[in-house]
MDTraj code that builds the backbone (N, CA, C; nanometers):
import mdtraj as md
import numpy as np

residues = "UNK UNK UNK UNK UNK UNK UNK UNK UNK UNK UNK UNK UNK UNK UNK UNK UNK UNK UNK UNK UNK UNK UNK UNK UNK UNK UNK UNK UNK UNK UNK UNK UNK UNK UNK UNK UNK UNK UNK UNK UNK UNK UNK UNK UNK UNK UNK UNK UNK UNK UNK UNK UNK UNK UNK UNK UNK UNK UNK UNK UNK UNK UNK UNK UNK UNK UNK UNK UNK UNK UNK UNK UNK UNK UNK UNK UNK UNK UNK UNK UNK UNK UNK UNK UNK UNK UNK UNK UNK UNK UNK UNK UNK UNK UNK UNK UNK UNK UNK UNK UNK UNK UNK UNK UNK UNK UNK UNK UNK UNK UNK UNK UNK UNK UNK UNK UNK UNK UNK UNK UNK UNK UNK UNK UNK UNK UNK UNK UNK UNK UNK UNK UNK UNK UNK UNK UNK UNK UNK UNK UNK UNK UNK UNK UNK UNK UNK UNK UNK UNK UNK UNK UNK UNK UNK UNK UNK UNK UNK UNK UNK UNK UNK UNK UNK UNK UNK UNK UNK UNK UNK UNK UNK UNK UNK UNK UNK UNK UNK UNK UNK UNK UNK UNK UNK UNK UNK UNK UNK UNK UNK UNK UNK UNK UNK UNK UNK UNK UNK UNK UNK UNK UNK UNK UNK UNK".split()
xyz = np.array([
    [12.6853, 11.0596, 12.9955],
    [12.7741, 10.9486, 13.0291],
    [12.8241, 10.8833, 12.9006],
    [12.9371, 10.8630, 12.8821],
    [13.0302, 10.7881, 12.7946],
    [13.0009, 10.5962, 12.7457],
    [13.0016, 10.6148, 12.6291],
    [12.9857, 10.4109, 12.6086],
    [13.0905, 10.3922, 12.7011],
    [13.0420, 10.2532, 12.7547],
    [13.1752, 10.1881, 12.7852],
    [13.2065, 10.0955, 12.6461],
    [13.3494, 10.1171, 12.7188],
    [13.4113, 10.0130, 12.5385],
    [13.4401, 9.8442, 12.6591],
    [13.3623, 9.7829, 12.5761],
    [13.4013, 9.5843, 12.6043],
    [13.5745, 9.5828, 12.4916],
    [13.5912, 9.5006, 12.6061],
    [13.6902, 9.3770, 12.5164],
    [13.6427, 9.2374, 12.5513],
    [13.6109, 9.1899, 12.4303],
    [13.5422, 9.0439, 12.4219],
    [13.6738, 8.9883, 12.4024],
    [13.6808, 8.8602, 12.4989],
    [13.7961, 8.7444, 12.4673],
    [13.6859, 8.6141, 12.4365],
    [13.7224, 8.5447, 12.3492],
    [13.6806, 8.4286, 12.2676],
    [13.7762, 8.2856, 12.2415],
    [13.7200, 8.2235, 12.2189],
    [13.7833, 8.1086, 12.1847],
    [13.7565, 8.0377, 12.0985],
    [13.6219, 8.0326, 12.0909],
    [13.5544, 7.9460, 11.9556],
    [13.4190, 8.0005, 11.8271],
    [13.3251, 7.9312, 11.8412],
    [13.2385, 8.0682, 11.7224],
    [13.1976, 8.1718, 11.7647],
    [13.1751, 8.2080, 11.8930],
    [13.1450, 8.3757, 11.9104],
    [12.9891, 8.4053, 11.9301],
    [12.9208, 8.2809, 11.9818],
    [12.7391, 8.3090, 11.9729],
    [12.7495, 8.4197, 12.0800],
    [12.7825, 8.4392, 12.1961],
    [12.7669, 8.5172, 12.2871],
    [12.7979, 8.6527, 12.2659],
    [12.9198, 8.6192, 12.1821],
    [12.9768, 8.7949, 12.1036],
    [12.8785, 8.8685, 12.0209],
    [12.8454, 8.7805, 11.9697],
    [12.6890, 8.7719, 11.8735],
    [12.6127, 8.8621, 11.8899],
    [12.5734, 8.7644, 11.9911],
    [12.4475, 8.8192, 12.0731],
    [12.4728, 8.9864, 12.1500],
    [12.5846, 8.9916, 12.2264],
    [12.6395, 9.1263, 12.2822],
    [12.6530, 9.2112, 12.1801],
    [12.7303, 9.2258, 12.0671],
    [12.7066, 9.3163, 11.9652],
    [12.5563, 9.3455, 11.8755],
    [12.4853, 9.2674, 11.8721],
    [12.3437, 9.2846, 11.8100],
    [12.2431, 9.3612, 11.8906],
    [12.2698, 9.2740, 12.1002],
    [12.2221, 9.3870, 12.1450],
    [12.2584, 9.5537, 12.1584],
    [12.3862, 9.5788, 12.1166],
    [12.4563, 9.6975, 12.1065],
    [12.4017, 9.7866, 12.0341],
    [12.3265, 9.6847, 11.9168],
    [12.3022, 9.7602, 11.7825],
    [12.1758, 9.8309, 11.8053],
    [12.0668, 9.7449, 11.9036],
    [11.9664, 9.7414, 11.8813],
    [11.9566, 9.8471, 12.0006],
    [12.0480, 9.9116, 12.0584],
    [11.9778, 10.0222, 12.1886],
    [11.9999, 9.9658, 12.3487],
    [12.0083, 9.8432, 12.3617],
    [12.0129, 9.7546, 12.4475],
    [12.0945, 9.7797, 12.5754],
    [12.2098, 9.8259, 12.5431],
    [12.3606, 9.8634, 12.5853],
    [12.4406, 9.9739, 12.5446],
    [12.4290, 10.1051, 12.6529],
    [12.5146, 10.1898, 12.6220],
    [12.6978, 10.1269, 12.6331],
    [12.7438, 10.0775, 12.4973],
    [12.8649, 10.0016, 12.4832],
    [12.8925, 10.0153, 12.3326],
    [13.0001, 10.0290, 12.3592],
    [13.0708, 9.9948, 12.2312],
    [13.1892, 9.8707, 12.2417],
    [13.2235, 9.7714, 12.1717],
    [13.3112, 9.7178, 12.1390],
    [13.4077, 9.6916, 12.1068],
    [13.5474, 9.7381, 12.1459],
    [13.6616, 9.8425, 12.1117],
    [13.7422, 9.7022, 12.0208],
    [13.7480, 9.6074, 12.1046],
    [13.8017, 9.4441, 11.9889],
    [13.7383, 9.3156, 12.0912],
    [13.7795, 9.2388, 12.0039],
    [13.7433, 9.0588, 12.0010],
    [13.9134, 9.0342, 12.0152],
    [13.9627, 8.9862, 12.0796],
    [14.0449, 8.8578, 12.1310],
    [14.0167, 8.7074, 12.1116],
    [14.0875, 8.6753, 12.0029],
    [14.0574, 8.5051, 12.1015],
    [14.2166, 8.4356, 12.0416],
    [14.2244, 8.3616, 12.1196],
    [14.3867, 8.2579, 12.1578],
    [14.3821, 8.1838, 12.0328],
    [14.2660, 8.1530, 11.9084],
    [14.2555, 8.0542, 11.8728],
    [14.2447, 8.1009, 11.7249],
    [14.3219, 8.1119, 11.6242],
    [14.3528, 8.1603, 11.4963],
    [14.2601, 8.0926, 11.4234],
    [14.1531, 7.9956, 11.4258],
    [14.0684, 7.9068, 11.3973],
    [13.9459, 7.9541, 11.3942],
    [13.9241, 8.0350, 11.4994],
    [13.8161, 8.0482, 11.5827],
    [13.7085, 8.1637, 11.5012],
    [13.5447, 8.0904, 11.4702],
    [13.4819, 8.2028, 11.3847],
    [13.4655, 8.3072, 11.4605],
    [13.4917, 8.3354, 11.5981],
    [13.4396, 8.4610, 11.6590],
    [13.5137, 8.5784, 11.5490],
    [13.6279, 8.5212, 11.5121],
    [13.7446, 8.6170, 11.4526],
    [13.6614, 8.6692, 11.3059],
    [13.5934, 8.5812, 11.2449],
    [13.4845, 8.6335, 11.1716],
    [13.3827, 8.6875, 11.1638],
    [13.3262, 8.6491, 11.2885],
    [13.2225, 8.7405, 11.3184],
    [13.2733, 8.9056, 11.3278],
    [13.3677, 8.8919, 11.4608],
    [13.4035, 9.0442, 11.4632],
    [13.4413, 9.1050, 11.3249],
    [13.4566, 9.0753, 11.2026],
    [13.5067, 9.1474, 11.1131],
    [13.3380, 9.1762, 11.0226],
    [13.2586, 9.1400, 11.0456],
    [13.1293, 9.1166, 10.9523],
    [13.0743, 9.2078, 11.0498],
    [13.1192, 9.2776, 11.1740],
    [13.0511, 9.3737, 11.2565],
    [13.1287, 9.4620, 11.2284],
    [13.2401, 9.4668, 11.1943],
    [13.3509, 9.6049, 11.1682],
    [13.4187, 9.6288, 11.2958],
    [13.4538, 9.4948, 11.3815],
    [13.4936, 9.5224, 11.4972],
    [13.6126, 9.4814, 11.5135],
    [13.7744, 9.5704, 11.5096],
    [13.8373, 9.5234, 11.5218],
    [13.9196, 9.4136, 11.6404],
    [13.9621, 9.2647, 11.5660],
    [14.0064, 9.2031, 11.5992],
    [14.1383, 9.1124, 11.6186],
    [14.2008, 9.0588, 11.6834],
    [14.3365, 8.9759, 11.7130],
    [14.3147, 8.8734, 11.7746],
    [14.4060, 8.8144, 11.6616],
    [14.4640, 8.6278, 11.7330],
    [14.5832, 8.6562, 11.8296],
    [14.6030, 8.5756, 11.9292],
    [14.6915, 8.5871, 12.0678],
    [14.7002, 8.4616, 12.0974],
    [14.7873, 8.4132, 12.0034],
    [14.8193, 8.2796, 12.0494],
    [14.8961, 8.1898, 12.1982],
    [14.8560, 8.1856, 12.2880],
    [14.9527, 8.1510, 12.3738],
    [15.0538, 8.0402, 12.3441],
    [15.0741, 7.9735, 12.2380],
    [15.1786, 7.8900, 12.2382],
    [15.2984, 8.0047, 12.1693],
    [15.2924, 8.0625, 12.1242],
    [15.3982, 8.1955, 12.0764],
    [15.4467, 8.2953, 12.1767],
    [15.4099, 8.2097, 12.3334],
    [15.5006, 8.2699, 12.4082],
    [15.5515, 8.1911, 12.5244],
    [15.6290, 8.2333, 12.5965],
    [15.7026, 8.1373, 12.6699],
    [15.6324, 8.1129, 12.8041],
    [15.5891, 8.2024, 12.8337],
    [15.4853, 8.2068, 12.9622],
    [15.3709, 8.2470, 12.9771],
    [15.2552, 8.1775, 13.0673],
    [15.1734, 8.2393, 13.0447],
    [15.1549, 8.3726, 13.0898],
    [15.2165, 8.4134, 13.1635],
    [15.2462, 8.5455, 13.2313],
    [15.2519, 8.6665, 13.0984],
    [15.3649, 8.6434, 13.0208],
    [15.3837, 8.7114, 12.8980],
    [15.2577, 8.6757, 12.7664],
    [15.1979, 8.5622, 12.7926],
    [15.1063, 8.5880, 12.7098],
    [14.9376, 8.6623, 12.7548],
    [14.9220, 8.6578, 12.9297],
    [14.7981, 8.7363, 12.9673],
    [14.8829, 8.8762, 12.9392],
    [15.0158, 8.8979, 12.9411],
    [15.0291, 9.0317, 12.9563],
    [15.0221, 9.1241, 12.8339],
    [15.0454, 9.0337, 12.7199],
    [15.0061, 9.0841, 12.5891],
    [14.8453, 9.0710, 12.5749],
    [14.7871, 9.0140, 12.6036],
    [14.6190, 9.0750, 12.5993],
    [14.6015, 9.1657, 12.6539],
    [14.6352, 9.1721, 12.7955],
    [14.6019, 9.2681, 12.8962],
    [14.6427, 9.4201, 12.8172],
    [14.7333, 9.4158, 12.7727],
    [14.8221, 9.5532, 12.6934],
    [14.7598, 9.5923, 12.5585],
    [14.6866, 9.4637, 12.4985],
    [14.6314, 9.4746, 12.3799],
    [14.4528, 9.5608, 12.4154],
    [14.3718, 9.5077, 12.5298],
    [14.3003, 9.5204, 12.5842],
    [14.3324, 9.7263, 12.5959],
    [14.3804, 9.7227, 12.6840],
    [14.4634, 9.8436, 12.7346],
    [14.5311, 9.9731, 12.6657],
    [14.5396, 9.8952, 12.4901],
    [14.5669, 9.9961, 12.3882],
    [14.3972, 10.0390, 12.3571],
    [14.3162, 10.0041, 12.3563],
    [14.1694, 9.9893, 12.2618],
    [14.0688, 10.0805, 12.3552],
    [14.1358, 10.0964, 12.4808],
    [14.0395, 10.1933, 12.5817],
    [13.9311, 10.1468, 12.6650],
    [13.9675, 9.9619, 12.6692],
    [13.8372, 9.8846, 12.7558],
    [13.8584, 9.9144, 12.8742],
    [13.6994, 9.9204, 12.9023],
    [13.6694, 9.9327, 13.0381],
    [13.6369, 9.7801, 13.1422],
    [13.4965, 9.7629, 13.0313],
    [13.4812, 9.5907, 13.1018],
    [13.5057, 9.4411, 13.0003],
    [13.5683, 9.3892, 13.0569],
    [13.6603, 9.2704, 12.9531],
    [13.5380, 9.1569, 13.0224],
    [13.4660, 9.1181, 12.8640],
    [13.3440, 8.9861, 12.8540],
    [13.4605, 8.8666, 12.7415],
    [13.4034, 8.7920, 12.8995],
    [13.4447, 8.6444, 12.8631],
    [13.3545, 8.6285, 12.7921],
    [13.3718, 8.5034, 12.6296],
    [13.2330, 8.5026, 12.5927],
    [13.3199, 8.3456, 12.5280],
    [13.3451, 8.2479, 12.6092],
    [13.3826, 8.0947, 12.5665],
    [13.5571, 8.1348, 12.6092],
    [13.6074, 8.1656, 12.6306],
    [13.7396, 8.1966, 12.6366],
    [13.7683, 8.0635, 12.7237],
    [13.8066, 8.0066, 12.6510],
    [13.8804, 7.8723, 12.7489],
    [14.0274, 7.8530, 12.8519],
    [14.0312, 7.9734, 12.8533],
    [14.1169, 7.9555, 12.9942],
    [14.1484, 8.0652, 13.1150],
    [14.1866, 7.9564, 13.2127],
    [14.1633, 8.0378, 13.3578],
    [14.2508, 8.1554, 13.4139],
    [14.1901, 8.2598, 13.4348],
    [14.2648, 8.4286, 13.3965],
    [14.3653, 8.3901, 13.5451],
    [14.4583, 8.4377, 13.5293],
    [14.5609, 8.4246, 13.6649],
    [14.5357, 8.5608, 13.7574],
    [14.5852, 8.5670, 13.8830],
    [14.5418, 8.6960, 13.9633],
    [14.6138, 8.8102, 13.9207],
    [14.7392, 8.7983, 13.8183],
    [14.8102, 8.8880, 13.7483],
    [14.6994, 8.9810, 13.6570],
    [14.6606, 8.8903, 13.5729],
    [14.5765, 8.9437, 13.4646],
    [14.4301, 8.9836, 13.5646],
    [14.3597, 8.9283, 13.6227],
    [14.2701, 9.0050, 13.7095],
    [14.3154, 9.1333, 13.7876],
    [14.3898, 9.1134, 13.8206],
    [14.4443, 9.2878, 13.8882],
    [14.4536, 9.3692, 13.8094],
    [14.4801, 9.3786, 13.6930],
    [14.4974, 9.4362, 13.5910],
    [14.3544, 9.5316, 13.5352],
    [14.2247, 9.4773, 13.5690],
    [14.0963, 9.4688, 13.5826],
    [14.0084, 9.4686, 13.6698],
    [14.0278, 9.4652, 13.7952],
    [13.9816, 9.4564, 13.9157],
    [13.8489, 9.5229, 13.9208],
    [13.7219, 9.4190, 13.9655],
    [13.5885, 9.3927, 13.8901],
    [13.5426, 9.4413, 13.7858],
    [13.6330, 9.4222, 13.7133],
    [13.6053, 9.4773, 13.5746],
    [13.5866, 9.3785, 13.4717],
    [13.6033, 9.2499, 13.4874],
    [13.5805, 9.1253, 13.4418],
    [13.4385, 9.0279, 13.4618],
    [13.4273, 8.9909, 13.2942],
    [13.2087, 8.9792, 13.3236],
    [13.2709, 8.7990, 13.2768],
    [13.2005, 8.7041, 13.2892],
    [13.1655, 8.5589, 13.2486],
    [13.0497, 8.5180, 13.2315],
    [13.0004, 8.4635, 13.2007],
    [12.8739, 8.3679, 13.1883],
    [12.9138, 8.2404, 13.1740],
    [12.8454, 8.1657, 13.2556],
    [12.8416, 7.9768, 13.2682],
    [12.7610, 7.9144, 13.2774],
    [12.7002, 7.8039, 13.1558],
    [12.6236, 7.7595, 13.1815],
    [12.5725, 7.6332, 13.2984],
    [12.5520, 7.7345, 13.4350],
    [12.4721, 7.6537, 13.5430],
    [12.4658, 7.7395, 13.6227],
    [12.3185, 7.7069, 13.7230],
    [12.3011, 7.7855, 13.8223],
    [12.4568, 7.7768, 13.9321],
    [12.5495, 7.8162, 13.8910],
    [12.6741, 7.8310, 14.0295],
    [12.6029, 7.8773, 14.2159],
    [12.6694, 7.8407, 14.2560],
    [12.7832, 7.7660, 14.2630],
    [12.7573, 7.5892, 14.2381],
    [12.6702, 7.5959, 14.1477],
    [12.6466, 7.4204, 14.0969],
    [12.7350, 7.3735, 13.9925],
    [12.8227, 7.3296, 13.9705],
    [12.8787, 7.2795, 13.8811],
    [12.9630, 7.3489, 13.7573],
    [13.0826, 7.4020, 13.9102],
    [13.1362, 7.4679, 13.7848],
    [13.2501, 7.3615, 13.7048],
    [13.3059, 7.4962, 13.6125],
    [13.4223, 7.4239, 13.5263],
    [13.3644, 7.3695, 13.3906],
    [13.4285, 7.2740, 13.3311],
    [13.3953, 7.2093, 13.1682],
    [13.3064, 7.1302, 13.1984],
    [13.2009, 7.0858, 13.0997],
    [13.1171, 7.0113, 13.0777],
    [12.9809, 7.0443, 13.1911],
    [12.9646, 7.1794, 13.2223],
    [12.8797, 7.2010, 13.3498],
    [12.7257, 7.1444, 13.3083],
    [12.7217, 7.0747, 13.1537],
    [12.5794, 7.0505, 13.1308],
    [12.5904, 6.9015, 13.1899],
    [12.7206, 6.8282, 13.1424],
    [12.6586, 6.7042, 13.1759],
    [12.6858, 6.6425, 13.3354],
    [12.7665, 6.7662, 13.4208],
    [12.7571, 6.7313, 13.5253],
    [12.5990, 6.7045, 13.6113],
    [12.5795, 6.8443, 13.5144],
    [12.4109, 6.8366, 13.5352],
    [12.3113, 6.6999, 13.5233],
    [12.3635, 6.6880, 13.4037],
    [12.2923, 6.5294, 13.4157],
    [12.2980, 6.4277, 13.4711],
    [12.4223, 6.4447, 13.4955],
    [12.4845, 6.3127, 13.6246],
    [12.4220, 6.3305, 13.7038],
    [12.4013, 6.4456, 13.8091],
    [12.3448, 6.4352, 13.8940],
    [12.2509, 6.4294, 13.9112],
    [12.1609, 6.4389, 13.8252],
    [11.9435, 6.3986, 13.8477],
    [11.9294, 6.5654, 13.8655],
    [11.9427, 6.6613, 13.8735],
    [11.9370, 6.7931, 13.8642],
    [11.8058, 6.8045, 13.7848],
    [11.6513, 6.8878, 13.8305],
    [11.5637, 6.8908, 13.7524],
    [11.5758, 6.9965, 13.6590],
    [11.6581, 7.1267, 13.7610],
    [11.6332, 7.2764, 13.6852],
    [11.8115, 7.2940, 13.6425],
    [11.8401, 7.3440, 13.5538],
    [11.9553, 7.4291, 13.5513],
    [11.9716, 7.5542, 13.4834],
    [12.0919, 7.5964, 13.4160],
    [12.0616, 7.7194, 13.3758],
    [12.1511, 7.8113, 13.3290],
    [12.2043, 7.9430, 13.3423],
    [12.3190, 8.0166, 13.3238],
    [12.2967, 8.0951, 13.4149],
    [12.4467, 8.1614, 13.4632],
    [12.4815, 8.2876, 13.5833],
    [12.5953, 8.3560, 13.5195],
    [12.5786, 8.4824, 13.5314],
    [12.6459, 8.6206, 13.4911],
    [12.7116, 8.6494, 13.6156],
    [12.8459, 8.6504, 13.6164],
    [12.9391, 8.6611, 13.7422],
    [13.0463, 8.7426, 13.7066],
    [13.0645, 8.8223, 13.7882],
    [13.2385, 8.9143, 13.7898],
    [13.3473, 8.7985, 13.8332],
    [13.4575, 8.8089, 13.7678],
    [13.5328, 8.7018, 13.7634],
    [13.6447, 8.7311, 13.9048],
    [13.6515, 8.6552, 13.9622],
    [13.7783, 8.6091, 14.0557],
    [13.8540, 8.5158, 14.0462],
    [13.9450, 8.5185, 14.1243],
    [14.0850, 8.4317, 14.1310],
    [14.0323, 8.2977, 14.1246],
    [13.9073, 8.2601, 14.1743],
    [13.8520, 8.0836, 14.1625],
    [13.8093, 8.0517, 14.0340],
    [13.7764, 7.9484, 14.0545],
    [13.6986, 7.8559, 13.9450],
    [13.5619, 7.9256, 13.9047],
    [13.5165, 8.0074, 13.8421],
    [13.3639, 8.0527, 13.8335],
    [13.2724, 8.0765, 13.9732],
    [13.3687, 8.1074, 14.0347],
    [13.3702, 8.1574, 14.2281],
    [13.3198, 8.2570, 14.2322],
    [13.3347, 8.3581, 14.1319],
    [13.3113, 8.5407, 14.1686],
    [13.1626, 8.5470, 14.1692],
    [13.1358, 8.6637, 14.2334],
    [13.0215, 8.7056, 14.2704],
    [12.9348, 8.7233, 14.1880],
    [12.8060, 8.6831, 14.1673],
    [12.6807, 8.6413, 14.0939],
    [12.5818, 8.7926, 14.0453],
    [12.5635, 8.7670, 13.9692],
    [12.5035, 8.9647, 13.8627],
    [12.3615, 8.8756, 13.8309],
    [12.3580, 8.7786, 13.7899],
    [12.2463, 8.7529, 13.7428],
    [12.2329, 8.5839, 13.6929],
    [12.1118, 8.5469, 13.7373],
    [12.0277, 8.3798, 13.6686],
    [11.9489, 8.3622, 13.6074],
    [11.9142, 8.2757, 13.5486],
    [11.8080, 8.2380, 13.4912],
    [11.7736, 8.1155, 13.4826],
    [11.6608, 8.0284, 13.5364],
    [11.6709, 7.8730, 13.5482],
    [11.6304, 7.8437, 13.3790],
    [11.6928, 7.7124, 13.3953],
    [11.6584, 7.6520, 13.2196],
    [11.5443, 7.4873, 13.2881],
    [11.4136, 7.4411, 13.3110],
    [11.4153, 7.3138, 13.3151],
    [11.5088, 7.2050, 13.2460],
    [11.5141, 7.1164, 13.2928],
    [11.5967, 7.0144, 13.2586],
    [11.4818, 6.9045, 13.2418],
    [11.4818, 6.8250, 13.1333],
    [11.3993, 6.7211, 13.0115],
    [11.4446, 6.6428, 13.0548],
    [11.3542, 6.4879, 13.0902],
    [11.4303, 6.3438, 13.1247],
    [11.5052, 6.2840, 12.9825],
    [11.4047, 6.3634, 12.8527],
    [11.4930, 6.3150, 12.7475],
    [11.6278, 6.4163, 12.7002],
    [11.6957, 6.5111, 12.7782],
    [11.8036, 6.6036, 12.7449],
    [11.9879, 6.5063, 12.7352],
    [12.0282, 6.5469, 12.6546],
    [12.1013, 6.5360, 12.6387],
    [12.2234, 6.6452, 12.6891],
    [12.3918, 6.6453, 12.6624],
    [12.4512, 6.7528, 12.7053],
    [12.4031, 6.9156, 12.6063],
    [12.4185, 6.8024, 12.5038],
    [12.3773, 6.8930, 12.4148],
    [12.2844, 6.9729, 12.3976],
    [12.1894, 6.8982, 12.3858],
    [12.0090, 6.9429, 12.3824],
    [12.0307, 7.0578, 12.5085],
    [12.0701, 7.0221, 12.6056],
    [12.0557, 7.1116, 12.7277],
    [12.1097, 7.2576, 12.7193],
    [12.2575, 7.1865, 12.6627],
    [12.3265, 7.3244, 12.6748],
    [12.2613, 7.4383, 12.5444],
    [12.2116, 7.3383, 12.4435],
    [12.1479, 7.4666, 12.3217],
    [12.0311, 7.5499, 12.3784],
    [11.9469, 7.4836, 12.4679],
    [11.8906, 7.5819, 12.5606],
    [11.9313, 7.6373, 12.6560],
    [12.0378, 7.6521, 12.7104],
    [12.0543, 7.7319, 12.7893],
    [12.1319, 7.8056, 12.7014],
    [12.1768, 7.8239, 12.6163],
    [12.2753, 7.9132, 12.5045],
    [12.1359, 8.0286, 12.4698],
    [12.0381, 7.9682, 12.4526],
    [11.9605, 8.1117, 12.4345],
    [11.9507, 8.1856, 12.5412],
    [11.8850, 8.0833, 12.6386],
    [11.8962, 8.2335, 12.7356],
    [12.0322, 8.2860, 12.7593],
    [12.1423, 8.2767, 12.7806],
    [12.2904, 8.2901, 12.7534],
    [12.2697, 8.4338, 12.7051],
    [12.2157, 8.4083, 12.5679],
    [12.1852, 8.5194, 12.4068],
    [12.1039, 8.6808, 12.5090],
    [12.0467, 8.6201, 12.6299],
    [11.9359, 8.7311, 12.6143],
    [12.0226, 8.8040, 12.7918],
    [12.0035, 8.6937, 12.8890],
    [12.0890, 8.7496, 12.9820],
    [12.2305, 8.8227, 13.0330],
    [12.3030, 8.7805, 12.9260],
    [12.4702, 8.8327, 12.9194],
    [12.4188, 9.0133, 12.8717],
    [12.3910, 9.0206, 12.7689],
    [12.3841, 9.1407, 12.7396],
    [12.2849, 9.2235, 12.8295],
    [12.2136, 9.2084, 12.8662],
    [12.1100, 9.2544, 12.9781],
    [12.2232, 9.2985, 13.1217],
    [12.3112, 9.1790, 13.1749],
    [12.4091, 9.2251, 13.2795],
    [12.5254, 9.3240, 13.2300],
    [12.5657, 9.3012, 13.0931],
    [12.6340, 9.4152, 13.0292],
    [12.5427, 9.5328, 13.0609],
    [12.4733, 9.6000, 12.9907],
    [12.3309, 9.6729, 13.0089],
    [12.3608, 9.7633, 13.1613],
    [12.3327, 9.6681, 13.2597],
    [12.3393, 9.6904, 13.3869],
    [12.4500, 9.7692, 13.4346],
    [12.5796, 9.7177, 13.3941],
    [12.6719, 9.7666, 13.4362],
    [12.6984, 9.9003, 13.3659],
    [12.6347, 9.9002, 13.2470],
    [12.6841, 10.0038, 13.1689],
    [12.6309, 10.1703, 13.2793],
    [12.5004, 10.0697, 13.2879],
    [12.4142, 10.1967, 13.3922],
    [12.4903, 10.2456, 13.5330],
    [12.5972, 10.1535, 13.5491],
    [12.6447, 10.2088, 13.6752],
    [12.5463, 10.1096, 13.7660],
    [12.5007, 10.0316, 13.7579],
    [12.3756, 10.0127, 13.8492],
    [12.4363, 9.8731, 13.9250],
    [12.5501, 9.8227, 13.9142],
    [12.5724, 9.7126, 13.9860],
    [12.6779, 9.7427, 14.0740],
    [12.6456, 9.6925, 14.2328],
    [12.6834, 9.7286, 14.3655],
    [12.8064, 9.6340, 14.4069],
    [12.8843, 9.5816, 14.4173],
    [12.9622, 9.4626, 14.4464],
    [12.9621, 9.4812, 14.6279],
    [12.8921, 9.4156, 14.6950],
    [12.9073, 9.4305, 14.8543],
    [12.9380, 9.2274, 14.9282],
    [13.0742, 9.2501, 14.8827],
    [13.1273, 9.1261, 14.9532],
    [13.0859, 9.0294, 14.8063],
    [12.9996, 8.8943, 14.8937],
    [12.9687, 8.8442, 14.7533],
    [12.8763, 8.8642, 14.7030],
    [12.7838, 8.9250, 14.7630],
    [12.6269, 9.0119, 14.6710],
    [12.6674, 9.1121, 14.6007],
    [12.6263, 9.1021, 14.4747],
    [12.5779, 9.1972, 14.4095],
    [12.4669, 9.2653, 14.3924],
    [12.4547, 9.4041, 14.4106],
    [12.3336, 9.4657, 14.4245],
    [12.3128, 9.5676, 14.3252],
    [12.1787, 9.5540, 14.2366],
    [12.1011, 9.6010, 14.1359],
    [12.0128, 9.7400, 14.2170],
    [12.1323, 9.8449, 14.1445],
    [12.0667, 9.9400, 14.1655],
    [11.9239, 9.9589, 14.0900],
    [11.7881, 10.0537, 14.1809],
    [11.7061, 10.0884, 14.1117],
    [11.7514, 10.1806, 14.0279],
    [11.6594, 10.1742, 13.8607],
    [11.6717, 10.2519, 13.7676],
    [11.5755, 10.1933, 13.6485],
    [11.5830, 10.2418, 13.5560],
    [11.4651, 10.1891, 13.4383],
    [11.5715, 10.1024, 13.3588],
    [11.4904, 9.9680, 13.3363],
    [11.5722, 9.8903, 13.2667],
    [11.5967, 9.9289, 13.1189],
])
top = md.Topology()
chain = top.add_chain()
for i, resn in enumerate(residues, 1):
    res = top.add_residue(resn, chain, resSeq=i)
    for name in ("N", "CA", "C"):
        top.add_atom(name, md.element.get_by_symbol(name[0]), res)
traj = md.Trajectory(xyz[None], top)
């Protein structure tokens, strides 16, 4: 069986890209990394990918007139490089059903909270608002909703009466580090079932 090649889209430093390429290195994930995307010419992910030898591009969406023409230049950029599964890894914005068709469950996310709890921005300190004891991160195939698509994998994080957004979210960023690449992993094996909104983990050796 063949690597699959990722296209990582990014937005800001790239811990998750990080983490997905290191597990790559280490045996973890039959994958290779074909490029890094991110919208944000700023953004260290764009450094990271070059300190891995992974080629990368800025895709600015204000350098185009629509967003239509600017998912469609990723999607095409994506599409030159030979990806199979496209990992969100911070990408700050919401893929339209254009650019999902394009991919059709072929699109991975991670968010930090047990979903369907609190999705969208700031999902740590919604957490806190609400008295929430446990929270956490979920590995989801992406759909047309808000962090809606169907669930691959959790992991609870406790939640500290002394946590902050911050404090919270830096723990759940590790496990982030260890679970994302593990559901990469999975898929690579062929081993994930999509039946409605369950996902089902084929048996096999992890």
């Amino acid at each position: 069986m063949s690597k699959v090649t990722l296209g990582i889209l990014a937005s800001g430093r790239g811990s998750n890209a990080q983490a997905i390429m290191d597990a790559i290195r280490r045996g973890e994930a039959d994958a290779t990394v074909g490029i890094i995307i991110s919208d944000n010419p700023a953004a260290p992910v764009l450094a990271r990918a070059a300190e891995y030898g992974v080629p990368a591009r800025c895709i600015e969406r204000a350098r185009f007139t629509s967003r239509e023409a600017f998912e469609e230049a990723v999607a095409d950029e994506l599409i030159a490089y030979g990806v199979e599964l496209v990992v969100l890894a911070g990408f700050m914005r919401l893929l339209s059903p254009y650019f999902i068709s394009r991919f059709p469950g072929r699109i991975m996310n991670i968010h930090p909270s047990l979903l369907p709890a609190f999705p969208g921005l700031d999902a740590q300190g919604q957490a806190l608002r609400y008295g929430v004891k446990v929270s956490g991160c979920t590995v989801h195939f992406v759909d047309e909703g808000m962090d809606s698509g169907p669930i691959i994998l959790q992991e609870a994080v406790p939640v500290r009466d002394d946590d902050t957004p911050a404090t919270l979210a830096e723990r759940i960023l590790a496990v982030e580090h260890v679970l994302y690449p593990r559901a990469i992993s999975l898929y690579c094996q062929r081993r994930l079932v999509v039946e409605g909104r369950r996902v089902r983990i084929r048996e096999g050796e992890e």
